[in-house]
N, C-alpha and C positions, 0 to 999 in steps of 0.2 A: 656184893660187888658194888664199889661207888660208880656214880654216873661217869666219872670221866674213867675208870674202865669201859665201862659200855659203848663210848663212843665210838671204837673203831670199829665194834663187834656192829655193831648200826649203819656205819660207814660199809662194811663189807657185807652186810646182809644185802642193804640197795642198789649195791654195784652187781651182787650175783641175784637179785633181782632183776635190775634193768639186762643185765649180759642174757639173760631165759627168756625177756620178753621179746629183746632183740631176736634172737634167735628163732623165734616160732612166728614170730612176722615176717619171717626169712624163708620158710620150709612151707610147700607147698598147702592151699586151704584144703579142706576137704572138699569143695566145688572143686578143685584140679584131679579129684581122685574119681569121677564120675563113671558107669561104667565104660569100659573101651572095646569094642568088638575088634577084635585082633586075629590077623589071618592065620596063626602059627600058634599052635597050643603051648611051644616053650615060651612065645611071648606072652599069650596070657595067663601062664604060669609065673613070671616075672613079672608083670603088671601087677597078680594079683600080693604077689609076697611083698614089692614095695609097697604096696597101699597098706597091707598090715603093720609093717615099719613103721611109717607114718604115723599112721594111729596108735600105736607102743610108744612112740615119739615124745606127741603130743600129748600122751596120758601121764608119760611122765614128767614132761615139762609141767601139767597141771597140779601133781601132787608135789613136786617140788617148789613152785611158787606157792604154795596153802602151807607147806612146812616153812617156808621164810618167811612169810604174812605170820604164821603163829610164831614165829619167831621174834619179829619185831613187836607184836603184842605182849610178847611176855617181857620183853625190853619197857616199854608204856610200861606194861603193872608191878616192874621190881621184881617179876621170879626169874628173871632170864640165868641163865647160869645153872639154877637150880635142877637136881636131878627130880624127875617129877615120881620116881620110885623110890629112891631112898632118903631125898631129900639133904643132901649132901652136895656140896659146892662138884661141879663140873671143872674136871680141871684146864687150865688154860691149854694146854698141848692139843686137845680130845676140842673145843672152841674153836680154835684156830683151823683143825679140817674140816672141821662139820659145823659152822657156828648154828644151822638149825636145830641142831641136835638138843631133842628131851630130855635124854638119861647119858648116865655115866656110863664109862665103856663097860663096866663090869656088870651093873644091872642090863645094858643093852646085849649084853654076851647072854646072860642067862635069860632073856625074853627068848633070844632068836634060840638058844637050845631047848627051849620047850616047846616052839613052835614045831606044830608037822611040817617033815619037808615034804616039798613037790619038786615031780621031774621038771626038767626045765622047758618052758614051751606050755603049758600043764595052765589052763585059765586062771587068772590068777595068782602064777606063783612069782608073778616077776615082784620082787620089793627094794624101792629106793633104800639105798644105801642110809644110811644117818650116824 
């Protein structure tokens, strides 16, 4: 991929960069999640489900900024495009929605079918999309 492909792919990695960080500068800190003694057990039932949100949130907005940071590194060192399992050009369609995206959709298919599922809710089973 010449650089002036890559520039728009650079241009739109830092846009949905900044739009992530914007956003989690937006959403409540963890100091606002502090505990709340609440008179009504449905309230701190609710109090305690959005502090989990929150923090689902936030973890994903932080694996998603580390996949466009690894993104734009691999933009700097020339492999960006590249499927990093087969090695094969990433096609522009498969860029265009996912420009952090590693692999190609057909090695990305065949990771996620070998992966164990987990129910949903299940520690760890929630995984950013790419």
């Amino acid at each position: 991929m010449t650089a002036k492909h890559l520039i728009p792919y650079q241009k739109l990695l830092l846009e949905k960069r900044a739009e992530v960080v914007r956003a989690g500068a937006s959403k409540s800190s963890p100091a606002g999640l502090e505990a709340v003694r609440l008179p009504d057990f449905v309230d701190q039932s609710a109090h305690s489900l959005e502090e989990s949100v929150q923090v689902r949130l936030r973890q994903t907005d932080s694996k998603l900024l580390k996949a466009i940071d690894a993104a734009l590194n691999r933009i700097e060192r020339g492999t960006f495009g590249v499927c990093e399992a087969c090695q094969q050009e990433i096609p522009a369609p498969r860029l265009n929605a996912v420009p952090w995206a590693r692999q190609c959709r057909d090695c990305k298919e065949q990771q996620d079918s070998a992966e164990p599922k987990q129910p949903i809710g299940a520690r760890g089973g929630f995984r950013m999309a790419e």
